[in-house]
N, CA and C atoms as an extended XYZ file, in Angstrom:
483
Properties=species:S:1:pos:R:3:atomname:S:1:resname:S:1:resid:I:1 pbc="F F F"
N        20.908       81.889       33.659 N   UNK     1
C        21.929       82.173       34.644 CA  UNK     1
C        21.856       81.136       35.748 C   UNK     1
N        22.672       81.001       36.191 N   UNK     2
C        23.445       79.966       37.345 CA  UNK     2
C        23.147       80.673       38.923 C   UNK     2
N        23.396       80.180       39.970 N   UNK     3
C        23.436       80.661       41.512 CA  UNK     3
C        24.724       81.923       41.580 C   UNK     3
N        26.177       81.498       40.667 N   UNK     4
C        26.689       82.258       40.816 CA  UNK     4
C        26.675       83.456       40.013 C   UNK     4
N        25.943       83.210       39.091 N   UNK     5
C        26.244       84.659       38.287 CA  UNK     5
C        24.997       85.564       38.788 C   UNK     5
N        24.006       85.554       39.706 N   UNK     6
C        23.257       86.211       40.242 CA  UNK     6
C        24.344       86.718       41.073 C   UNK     6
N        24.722       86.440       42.344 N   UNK     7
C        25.764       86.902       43.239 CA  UNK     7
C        26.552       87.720       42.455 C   UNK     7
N        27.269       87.276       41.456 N   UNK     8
C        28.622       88.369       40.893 CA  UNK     8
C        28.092       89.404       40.402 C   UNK     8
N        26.824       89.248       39.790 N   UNK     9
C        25.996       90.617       39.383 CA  UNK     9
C        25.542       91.216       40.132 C   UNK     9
N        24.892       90.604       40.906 N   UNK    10
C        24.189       91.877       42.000 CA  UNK    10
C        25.555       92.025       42.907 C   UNK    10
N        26.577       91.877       43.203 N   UNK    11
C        27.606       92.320       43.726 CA  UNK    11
C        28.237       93.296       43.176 C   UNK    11
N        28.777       92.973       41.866 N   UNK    12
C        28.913       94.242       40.762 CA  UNK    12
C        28.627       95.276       40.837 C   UNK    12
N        26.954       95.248       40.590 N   UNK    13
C        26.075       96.497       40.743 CA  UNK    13
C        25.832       96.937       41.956 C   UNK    13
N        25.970       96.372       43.143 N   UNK    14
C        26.189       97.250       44.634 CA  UNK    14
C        27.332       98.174       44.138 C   UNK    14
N        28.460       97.211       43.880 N   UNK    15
C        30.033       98.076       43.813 CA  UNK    15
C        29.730       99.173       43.157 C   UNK    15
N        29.057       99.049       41.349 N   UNK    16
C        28.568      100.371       40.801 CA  UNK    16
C        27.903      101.578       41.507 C   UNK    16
N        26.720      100.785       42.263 N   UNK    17
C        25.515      101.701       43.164 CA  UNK    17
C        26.379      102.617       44.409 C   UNK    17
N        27.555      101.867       44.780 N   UNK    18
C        28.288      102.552       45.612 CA  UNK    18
C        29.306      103.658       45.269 C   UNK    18
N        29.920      103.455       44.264 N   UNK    19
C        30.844      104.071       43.429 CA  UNK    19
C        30.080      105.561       43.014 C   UNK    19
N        28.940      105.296       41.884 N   UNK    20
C        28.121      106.331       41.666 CA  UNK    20
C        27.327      107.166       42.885 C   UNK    20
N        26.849      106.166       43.712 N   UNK    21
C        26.510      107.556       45.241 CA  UNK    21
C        27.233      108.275       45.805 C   UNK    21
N        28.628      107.682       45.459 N   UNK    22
C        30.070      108.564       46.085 CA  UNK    22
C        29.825      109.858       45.204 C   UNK    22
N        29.860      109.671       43.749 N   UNK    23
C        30.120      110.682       42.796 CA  UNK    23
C        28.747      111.535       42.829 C   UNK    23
N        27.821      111.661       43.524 N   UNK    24
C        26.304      112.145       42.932 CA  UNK    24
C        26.042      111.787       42.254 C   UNK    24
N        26.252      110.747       41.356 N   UNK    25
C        25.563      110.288       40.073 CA  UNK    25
C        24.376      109.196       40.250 C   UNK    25
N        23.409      109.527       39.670 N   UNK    26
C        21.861      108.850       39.720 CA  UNK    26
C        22.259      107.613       39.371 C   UNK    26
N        21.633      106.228       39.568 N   UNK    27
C        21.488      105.241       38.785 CA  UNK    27
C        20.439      105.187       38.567 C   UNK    27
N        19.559      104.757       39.553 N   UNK    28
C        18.234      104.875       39.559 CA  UNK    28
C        17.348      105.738       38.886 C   UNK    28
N        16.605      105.243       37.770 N   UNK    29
C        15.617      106.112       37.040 CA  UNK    29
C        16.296      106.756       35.814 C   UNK    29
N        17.750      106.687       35.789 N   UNK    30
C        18.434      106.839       34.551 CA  UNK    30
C        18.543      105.703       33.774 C   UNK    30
N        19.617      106.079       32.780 N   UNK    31
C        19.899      105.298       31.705 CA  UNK    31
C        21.192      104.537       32.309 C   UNK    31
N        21.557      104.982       33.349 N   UNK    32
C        22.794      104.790       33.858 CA  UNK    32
C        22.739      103.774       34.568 C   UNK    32
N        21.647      103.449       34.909 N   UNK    33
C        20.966      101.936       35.607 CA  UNK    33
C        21.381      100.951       34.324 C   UNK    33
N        21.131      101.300       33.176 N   UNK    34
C        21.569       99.820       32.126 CA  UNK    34
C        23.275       99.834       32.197 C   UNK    34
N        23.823      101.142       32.135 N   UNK    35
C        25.262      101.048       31.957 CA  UNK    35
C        25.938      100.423       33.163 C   UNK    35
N        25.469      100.581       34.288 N   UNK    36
C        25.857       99.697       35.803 CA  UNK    36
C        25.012       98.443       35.549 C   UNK    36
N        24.604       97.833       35.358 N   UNK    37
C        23.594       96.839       34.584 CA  UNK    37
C        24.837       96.315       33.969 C   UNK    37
N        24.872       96.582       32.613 N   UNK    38
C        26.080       96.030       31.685 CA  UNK    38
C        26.852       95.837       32.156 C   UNK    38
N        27.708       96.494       33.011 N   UNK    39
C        29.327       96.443       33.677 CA  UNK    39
C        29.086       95.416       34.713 C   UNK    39
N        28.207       95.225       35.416 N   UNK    40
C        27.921       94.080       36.007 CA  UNK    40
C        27.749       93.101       35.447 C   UNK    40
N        27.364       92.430       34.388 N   UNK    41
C        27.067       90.987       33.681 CA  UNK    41
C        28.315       90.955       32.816 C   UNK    41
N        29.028       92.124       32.743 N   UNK    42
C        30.786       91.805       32.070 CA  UNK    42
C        31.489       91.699       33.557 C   UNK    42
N        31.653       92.167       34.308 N   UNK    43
C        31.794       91.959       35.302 CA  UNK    43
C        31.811       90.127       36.275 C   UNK    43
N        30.905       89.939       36.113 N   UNK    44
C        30.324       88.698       36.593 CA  UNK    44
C        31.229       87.775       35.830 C   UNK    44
N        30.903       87.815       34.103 N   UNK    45
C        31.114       86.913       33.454 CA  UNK    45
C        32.517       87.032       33.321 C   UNK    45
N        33.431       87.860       33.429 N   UNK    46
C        34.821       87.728       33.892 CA  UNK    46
C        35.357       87.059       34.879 C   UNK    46
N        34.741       87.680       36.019 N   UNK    47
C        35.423       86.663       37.551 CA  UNK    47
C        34.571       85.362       37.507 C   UNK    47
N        33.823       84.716       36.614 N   UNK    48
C        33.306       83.389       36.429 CA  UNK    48
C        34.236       82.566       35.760 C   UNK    48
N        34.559       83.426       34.635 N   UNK    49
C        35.357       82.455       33.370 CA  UNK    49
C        35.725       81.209       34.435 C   UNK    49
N        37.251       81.765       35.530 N   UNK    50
C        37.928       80.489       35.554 CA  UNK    50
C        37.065       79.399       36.222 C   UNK    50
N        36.384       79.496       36.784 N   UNK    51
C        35.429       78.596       37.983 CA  UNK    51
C        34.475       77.809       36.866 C   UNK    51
N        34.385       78.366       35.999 N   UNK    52
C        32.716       78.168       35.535 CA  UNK    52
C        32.645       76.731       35.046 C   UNK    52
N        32.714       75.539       35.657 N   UNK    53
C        32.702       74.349       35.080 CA  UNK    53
C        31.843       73.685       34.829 C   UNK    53
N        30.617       74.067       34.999 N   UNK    54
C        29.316       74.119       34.239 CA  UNK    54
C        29.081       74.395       32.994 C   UNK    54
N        29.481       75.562       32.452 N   UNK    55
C        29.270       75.880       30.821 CA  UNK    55
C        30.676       75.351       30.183 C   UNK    55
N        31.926       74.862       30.562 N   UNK    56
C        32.775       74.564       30.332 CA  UNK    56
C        32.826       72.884       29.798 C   UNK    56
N        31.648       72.215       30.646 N   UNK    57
C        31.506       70.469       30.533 CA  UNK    57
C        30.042       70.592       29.951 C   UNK    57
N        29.337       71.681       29.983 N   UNK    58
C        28.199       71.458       28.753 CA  UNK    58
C        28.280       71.788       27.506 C   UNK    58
N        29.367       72.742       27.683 N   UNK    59
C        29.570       73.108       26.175 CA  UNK    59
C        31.002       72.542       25.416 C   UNK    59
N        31.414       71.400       26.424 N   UNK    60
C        32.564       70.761       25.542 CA  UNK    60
C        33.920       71.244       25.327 C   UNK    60
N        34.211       72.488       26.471 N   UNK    61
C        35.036       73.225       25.920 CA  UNK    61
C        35.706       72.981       27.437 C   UNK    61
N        35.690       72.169       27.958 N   UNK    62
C        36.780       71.721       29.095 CA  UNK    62
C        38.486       72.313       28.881 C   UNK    62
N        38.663       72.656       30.070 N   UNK    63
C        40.240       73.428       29.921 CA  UNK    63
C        40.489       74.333       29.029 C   UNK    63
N        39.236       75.194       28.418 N   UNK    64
C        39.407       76.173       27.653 CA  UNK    64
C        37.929       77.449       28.498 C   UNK    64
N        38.861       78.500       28.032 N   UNK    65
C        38.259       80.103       28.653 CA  UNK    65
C        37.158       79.892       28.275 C   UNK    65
N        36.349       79.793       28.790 N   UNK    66
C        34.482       80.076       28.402 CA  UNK    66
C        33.862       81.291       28.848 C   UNK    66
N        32.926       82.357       28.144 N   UNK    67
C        32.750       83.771       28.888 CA  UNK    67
C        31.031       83.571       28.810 C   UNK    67
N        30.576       83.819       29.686 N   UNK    68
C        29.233       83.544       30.064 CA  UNK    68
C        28.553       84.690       29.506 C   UNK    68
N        28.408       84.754       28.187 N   UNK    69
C        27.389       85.765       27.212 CA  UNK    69
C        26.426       85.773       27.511 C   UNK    69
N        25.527       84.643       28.377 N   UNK    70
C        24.578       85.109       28.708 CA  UNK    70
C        24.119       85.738       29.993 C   UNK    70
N        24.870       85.724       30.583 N   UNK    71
C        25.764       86.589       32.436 CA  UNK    71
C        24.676       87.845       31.494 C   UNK    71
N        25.770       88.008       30.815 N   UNK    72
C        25.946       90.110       30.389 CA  UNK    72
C        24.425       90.217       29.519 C   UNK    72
N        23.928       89.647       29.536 N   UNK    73
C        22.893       89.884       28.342 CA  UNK    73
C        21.505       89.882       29.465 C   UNK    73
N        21.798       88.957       30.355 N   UNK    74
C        20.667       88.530       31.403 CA  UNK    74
C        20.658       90.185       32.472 C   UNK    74
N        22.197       89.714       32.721 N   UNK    75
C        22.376       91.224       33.519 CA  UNK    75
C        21.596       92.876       33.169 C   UNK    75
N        22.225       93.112       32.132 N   UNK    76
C        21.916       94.145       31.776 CA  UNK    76
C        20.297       94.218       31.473 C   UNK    76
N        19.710       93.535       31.210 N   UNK    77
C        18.036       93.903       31.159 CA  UNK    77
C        17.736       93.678       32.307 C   UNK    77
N        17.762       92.667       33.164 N   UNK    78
C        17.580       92.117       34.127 CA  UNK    78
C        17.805       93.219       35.301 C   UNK    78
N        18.679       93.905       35.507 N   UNK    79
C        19.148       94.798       36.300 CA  UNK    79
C        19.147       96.145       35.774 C   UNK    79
N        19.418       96.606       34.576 N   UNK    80
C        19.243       97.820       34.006 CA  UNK    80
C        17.853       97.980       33.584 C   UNK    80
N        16.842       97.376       33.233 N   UNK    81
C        15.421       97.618       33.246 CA  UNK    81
C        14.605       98.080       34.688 C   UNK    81
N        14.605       97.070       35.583 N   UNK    82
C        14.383       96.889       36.575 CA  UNK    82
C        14.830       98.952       37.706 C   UNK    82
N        16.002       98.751       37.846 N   UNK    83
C        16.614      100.625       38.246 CA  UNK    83
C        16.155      101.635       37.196 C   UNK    83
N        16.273      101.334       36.463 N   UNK    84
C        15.103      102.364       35.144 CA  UNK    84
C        14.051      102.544       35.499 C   UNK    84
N        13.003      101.802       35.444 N   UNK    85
C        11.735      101.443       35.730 CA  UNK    85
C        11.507      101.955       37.107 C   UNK    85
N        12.223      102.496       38.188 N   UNK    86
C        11.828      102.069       39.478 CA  UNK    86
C        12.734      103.413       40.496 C   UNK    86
N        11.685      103.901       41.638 N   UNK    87
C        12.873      104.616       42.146 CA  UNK    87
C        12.407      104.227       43.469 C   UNK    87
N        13.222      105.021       44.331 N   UNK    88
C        12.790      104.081       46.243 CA  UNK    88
C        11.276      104.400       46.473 C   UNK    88
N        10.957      105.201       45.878 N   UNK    89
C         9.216      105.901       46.752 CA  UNK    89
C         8.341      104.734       45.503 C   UNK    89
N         8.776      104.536       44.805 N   UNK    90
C         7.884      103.069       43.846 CA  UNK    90
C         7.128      102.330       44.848 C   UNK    90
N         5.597      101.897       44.985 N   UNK    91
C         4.969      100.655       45.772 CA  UNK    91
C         5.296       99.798       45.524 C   UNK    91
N         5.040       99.294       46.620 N   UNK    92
C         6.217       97.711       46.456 CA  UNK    92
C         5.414       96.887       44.742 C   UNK    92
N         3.836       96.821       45.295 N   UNK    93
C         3.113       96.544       44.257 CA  UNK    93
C         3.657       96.331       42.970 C   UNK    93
N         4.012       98.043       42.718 N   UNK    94
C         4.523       98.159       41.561 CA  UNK    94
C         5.907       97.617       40.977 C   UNK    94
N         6.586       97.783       42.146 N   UNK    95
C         8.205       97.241       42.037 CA  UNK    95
C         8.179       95.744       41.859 C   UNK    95
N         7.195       95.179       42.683 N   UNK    96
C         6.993       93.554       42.334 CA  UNK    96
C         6.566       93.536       40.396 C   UNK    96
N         5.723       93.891       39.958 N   UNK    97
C         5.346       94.119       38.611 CA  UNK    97
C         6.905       94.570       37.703 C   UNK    97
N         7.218       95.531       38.132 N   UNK    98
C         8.840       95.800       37.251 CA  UNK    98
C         9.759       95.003       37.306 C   UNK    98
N         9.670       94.442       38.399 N   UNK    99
C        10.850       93.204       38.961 CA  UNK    99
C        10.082       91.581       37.938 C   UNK    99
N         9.297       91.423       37.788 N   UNK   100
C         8.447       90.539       37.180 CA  UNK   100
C         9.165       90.653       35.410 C   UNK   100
N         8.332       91.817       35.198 N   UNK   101
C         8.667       92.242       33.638 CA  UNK   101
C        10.267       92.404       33.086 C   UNK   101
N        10.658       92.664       34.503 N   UNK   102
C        12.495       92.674       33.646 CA  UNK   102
C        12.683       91.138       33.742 C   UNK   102
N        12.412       90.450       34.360 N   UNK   103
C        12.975       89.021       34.579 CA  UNK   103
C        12.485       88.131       33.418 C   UNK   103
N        11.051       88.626       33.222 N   UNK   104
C        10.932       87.970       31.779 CA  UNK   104
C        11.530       88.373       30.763 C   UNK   104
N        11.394       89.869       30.435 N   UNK   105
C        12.473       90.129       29.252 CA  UNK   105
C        13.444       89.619       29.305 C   UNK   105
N        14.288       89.556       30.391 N   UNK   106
C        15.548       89.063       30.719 CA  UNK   106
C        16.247       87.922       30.342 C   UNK   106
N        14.869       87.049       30.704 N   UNK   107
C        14.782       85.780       30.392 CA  UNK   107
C        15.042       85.149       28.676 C   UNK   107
N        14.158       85.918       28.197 N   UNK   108
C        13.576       85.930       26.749 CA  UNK   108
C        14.909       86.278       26.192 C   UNK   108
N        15.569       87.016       26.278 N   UNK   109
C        17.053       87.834       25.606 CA  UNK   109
C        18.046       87.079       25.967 C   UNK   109
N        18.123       86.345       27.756 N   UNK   110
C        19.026       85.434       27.507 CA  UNK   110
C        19.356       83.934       26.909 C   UNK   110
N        18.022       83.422       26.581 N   UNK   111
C        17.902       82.194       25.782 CA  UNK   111
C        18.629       82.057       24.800 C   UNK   111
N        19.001       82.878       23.780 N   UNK   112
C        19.750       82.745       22.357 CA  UNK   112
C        21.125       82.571       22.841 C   UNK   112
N        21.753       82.672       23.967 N   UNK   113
C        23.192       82.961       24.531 CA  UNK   113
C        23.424       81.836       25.244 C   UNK   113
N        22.532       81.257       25.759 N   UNK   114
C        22.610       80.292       27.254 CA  UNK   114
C        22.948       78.883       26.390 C   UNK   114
N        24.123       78.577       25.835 N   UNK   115
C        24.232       77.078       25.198 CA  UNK   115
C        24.288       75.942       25.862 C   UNK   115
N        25.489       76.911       27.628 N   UNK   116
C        25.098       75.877       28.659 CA  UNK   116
C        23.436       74.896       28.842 C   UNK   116
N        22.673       75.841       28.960 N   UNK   117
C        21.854       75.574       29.473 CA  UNK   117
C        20.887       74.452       28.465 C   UNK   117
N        21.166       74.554       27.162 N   UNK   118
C        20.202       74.199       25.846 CA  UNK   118
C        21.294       73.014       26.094 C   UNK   118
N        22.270       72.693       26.761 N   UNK   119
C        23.186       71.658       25.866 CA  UNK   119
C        22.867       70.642       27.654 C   UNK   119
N        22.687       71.392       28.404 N   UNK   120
C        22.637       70.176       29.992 CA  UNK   120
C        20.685       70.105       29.570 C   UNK   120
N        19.884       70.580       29.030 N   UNK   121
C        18.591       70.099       28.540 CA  UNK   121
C        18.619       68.906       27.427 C   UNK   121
N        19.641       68.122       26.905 N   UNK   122
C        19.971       67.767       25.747 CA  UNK   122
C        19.779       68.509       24.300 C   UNK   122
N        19.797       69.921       24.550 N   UNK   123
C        19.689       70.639       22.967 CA  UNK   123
C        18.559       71.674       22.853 C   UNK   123
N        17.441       71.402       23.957 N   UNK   124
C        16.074       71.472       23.594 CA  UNK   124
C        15.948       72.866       24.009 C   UNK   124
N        15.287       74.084       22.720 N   UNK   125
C        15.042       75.198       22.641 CA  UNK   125
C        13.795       74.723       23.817 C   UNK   125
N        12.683       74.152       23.839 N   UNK   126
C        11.503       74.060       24.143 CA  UNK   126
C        11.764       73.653       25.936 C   UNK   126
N        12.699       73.253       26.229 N   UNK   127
C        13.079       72.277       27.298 CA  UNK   127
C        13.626       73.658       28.075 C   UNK   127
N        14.549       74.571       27.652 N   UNK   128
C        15.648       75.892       27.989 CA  UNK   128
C        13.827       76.599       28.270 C   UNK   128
N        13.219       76.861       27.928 N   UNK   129
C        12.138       77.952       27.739 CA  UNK   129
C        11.636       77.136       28.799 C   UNK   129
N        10.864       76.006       29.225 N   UNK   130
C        10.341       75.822       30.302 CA  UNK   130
C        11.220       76.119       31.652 C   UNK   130
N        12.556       75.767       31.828 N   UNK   131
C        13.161       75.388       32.834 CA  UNK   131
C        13.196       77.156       33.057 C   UNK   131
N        13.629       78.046       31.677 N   UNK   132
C        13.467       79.327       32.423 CA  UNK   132
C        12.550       79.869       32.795 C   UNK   132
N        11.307       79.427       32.572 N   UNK   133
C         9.839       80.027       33.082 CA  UNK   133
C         9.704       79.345       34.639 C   UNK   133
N        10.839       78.349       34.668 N   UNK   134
C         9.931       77.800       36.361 CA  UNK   134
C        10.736       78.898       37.156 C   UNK   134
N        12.151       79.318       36.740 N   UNK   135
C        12.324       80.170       37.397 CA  UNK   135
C        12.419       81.351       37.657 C   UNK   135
N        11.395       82.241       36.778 N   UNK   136
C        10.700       83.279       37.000 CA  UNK   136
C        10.638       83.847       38.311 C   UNK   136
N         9.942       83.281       39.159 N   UNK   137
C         9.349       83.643       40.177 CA  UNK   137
C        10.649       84.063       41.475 C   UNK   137
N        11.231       83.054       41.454 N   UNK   138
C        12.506       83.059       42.267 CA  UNK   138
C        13.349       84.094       42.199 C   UNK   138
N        13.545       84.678       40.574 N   UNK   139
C        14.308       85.396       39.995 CA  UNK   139
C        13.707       86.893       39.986 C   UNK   139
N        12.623       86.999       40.287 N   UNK   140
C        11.792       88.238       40.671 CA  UNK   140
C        11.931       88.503       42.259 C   UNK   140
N        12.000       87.390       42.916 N   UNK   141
C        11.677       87.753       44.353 CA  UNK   141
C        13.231       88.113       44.645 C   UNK   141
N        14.123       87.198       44.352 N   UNK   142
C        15.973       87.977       44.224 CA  UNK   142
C        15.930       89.593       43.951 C   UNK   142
N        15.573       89.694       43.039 N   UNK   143
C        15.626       91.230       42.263 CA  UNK   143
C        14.599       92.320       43.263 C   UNK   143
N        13.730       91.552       43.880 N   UNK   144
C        13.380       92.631       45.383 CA  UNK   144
C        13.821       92.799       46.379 C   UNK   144
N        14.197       91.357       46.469 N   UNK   145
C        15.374       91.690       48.121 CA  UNK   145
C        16.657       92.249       47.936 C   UNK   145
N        17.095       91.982       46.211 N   UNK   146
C        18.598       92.707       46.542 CA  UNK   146
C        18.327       94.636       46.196 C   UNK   146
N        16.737       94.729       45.620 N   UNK   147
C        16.792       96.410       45.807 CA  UNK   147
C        16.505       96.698       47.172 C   UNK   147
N        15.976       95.861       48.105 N   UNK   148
C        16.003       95.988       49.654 CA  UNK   148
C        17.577       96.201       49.771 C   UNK   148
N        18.099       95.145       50.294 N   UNK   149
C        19.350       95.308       50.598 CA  UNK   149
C        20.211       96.428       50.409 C   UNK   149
N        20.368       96.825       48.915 N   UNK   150
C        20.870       97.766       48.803 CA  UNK   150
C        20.775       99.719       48.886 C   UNK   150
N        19.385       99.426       49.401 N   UNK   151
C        18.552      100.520       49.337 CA  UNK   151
C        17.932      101.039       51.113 C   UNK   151
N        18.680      100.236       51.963 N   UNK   152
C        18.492      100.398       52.930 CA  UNK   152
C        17.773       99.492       53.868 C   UNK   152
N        17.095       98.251       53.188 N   UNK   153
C        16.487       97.105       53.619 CA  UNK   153
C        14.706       97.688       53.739 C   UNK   153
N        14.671       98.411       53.068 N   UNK   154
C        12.663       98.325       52.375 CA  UNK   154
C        12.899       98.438       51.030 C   UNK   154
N        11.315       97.945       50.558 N   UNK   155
C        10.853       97.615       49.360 CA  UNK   155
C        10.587       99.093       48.864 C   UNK   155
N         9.834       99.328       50.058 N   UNK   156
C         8.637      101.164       49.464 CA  UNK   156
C         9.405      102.095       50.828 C   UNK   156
N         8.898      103.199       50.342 N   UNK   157
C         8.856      104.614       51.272 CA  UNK   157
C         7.998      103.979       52.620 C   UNK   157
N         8.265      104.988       53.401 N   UNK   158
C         7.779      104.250       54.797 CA  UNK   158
C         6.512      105.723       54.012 C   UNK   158
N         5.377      105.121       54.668 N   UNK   159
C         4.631      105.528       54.867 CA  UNK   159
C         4.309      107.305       55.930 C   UNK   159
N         3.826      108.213       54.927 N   UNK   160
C         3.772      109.722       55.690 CA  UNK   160
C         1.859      109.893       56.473 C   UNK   160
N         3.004      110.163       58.053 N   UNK   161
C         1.565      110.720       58.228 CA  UNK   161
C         1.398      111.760       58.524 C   UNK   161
């Protein structure tokens, strides 16, 4: 994934997270975290198509619709693992560790999709797998601040005394 398809996803999934708190409906700790997950990385990869001139000039397909398959594939583990895994009273500790483990799965699932990315490496399966491991880390620390953000701006439960 790109700078923008982080933004359109975690924007998405606010819109979802907001939509469903209207209705009482859980995301968090359900299954319903992957389905707001999913609708976000279709989401994303829709309002990208026209802009996206990155996967459009790597993948040769200039002036033609390109849909960022790997948006929705990154998204949905990436963000639907992560709200599964995790509810507000979670230690940060731990939330750092879930936020870690979805980003690698994430990672791992979006490689087979990302042609952009294998085709601006010149081709290289081995080249796509490093460049996504450097950004691991970055992509974990995103996925804590935007459950801050959206969660009221903390990581954990405030502390009871």
């Amino acid at each position: 994934m790109f700078c923008l398809d982080y933004a359109l996803s975690f924007g998405c999934f606010a819109f979802f997270q907001g939509c469903a708190s209207r209705q009482d409906i859980k995301l968090r700790g359900t299954e319903n975290a992957f389905l707001a997950a999913a609708f976000s990385g279709v989401g994303a990869a829709f309002a990208l198509a026209p802009v996206d001139i990155v996967r459009q000039v790597a993948t040769k397909r200039e002036n033609q619709f390109t849909l960022a398959t790997s948006t929705v594939a990154f998204s949905t583990v990436y963000l639907g693992a992560y709200f599964y895994s995790t509810e507000n009273s979670t230690p940060i500790h731990k939330k750092a560790l879930y936020a870690l483990s979805a980003t690698t799965v994430a990672t791992t699932i979006e490689l087979p999709f990302d042609r952009a990315k294998m085709s601006l490496l010149g081709g290289g399966f081995r080249e796509a797998i490093i460049v996504s491991t450097i950004r691991l880390p970055v992509a974990t620390i995103l996925l804590l601040v935007f459950d801050a953000m959206i969660h009221g701006g903390t990581l954990a439960s405030a502390p009871s005394h």
